[in-house]
C-alpha positions as CSV (number, residue, x, y, z in Angstrom):
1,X,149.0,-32.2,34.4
2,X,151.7,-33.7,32.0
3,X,153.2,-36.7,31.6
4,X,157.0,-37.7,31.5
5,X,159.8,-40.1,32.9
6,X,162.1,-40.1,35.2
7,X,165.4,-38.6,33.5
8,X,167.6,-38.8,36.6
9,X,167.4,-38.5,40.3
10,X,170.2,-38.5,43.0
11,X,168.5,-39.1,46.0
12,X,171.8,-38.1,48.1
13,X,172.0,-34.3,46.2
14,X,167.8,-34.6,46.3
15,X,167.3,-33.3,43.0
16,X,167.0,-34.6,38.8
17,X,165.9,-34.0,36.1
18,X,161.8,-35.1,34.0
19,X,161.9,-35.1,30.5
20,X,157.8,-34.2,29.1
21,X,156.5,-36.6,26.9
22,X,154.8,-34.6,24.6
23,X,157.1,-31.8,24.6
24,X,160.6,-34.1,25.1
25,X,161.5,-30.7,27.4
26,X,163.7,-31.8,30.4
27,X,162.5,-30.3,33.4
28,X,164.6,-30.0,36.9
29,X,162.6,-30.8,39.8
30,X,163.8,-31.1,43.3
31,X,162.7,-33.7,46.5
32,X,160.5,-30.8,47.4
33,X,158.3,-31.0,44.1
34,X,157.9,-34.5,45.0
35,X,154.6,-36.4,46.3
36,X,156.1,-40.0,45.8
37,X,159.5,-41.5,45.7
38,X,160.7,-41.6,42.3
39,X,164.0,-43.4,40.6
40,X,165.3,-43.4,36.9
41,X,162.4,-44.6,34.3
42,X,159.5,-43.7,36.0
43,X,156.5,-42.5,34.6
44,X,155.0,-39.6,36.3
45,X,152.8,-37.0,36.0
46,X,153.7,-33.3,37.9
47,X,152.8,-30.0,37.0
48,X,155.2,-26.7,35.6
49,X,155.9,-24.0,38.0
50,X,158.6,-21.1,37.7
51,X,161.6,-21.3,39.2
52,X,165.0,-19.2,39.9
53,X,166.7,-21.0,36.7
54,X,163.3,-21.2,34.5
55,X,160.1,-23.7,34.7
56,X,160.4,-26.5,37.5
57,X,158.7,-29.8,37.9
58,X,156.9,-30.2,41.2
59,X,154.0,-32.1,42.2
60,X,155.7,-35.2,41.1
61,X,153.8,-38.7,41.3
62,X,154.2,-41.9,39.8
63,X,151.2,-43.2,37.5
């Protein structure tokens, strides 16, 4: 599991973007990698799977 926040999120387009906290990597992740709601500044955790475009956030929760 890592640890990040919340970069942005546009709940309308249902997509945004995770930044890592260790790494400081920015992530995409989509409403489908999501397990809870999530808006700008929160602190989740979510694990890296690959994607079309490169490695994707999903499994997304707030801590």
């Amino acid at each position: 599991m890592n640890n990040g926040t919340i970069k942005f999120f546009n709940e309308s387009k249902g997509y945004g973007f995770v930044i890592d906290d260790e790494t400081k990597k920015e992530y995409f992740v989509h409403v489908s990698g999501l397990v809870d709601d999530v808006k700008e500044g929160d602190q989740v955790e979510f694990e890296l799977k690959e994607g079309k475009k490169g490695l994707n956030a999903v499994s997304v929760k707030a801590v």
